[in-house]
MIVOMAR-852872 format. One record per residue (C-alpha): residue number from 1; x, z, y; residue in one letter. Coordinates in nm, 3 decimals, always signed. Layout:
% residues N
{node NUM,{X,Z,Y},'a'} ...
//
This chain:
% residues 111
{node 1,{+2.040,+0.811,-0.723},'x'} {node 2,{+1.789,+0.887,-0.488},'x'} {node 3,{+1.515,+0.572,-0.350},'x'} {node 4,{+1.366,+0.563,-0.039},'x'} {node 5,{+1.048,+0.446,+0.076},'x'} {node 6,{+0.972,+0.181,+0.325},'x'} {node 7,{+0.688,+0.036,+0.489},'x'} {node 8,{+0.670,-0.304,+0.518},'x'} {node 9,{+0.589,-0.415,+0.958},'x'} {node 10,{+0.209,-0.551,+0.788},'x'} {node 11,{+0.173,-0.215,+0.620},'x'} {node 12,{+0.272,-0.022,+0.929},'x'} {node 13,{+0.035,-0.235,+1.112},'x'} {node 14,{-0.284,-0.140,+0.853},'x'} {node 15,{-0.168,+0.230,+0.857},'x'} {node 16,{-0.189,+0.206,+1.259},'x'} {node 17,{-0.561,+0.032,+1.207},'x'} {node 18,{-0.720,+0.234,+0.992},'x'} {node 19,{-0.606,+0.501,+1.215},'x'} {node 20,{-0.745,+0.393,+1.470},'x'} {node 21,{-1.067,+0.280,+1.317},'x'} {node 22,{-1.078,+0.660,+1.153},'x'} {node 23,{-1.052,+0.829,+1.480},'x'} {node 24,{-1.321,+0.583,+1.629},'x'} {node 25,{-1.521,+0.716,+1.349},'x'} {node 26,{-1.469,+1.026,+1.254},'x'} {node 27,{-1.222,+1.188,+1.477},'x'} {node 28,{-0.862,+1.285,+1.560},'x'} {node 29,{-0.855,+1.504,+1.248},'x'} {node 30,{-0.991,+1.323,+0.973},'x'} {node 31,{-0.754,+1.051,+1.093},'x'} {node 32,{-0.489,+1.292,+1.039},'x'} {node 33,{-0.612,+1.426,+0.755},'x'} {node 34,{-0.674,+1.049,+0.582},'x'} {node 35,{-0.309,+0.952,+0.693},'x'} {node 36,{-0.152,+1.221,+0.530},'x'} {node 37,{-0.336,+1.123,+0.255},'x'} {node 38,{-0.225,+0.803,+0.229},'x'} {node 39,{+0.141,+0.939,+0.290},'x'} {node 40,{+0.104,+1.157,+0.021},'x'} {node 41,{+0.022,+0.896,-0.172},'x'} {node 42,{+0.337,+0.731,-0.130},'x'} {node 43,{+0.557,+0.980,-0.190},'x'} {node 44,{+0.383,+1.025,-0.556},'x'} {node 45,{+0.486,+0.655,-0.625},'x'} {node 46,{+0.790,+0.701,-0.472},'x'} {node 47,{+0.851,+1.019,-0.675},'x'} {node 48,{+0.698,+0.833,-1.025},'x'} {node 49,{+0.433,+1.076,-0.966},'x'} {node 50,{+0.114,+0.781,-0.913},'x'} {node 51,{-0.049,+0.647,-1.183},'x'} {node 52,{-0.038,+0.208,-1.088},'x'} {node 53,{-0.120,-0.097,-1.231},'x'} {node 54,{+0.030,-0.440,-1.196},'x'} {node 55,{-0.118,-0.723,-0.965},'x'} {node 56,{-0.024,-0.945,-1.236},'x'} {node 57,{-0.395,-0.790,-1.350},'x'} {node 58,{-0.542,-0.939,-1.075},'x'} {node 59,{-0.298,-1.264,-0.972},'x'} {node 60,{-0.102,-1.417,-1.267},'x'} {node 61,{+0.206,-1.482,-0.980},'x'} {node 62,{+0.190,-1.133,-0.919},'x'} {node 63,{+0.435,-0.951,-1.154},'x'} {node 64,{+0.648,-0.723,-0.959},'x'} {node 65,{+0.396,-0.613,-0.763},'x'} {node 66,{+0.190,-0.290,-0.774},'x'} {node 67,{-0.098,-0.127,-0.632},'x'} {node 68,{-0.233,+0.236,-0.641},'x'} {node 69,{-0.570,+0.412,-0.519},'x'} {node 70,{-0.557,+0.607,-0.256},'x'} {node 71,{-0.874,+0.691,-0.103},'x'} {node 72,{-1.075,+0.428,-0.028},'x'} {node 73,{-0.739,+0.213,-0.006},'x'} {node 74,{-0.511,+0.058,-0.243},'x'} {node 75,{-0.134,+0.088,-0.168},'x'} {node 76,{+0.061,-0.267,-0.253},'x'} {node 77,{+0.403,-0.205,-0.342},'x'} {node 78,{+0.734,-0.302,-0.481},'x'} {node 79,{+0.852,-0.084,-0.682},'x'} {node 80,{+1.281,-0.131,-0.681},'x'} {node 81,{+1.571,+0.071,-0.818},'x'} {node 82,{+1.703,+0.181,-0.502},'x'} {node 83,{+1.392,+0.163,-0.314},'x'} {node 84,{+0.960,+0.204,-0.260},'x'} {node 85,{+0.852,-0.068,-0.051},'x'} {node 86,{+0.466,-0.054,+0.082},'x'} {node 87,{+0.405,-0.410,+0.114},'x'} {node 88,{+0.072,-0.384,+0.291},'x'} {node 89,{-0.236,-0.084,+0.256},'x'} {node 90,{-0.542,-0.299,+0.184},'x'} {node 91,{-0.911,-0.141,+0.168},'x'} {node 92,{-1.119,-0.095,-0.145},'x'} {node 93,{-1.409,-0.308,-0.057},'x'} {node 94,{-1.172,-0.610,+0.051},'x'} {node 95,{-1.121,-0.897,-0.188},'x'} {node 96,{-0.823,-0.748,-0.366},'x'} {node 97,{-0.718,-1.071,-0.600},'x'} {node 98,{-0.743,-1.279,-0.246},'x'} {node 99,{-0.515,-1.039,-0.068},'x'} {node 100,{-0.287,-0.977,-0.356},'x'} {node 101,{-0.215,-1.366,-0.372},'x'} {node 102,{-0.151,-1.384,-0.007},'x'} {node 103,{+0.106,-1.118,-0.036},'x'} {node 104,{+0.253,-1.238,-0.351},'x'} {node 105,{+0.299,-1.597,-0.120},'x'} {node 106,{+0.498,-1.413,+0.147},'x'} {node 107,{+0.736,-1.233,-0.067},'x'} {node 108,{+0.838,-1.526,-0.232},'x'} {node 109,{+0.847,-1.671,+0.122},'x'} {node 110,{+1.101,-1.375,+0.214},'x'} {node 111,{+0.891,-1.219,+0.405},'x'} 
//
């Protein structure tokens, strides 16, 4: 059976930022270049190719959650049978447990 990968509308919404905050600081290119990094990145988990951990490391609520490196990023995810889901692409020098706990709050929520 073959998954597919999704993008939550809040992880679509960080890809679009740090985007934009790339090319305001480093150009068209290396915005390009960093967001098919992150891509790339997301195919690996998709493809069981990504070495994760579990939230649950970070926020006891947090069990079927994941998260990844990927540059200076970490990629949130759910990882399902039928599916990858990018929750939300948070950066390395936020407060990861804080944001993690948020996230595990709106999933239960349904969102």
């Amino acid at each position: 059976m073959n998954r597919s990968l999704r993008l939550t509308r809040r992880a679509e919404v960080s890809l679009a930022e740090i985007a934009r905050w790339t090319i305001e600081n480093f150009g068209h290119r290396q915005a390009e270049l960093y967001e098919t990094e992150l891509l790339s990145r997301c195919d690996a988990i998709l493809n069981s190719q990504a070495h994760s951990r579990s939230c649950a490391v970070l926020v006891d609520a947090a069990d079927d959650l994941r998260f990844v490196r990927a540059g200076e990023h970490f990629l949130a995810y759910l990882d399902r049978p039928d599916e990858v889901v990018i929750v939300d692409i948070l950066h390395s020098r936020s407060d990861l447990p804080r944001h993690v706990a948020a996230l595990t709050a709106l999933k239960h929520e349904g969102s």
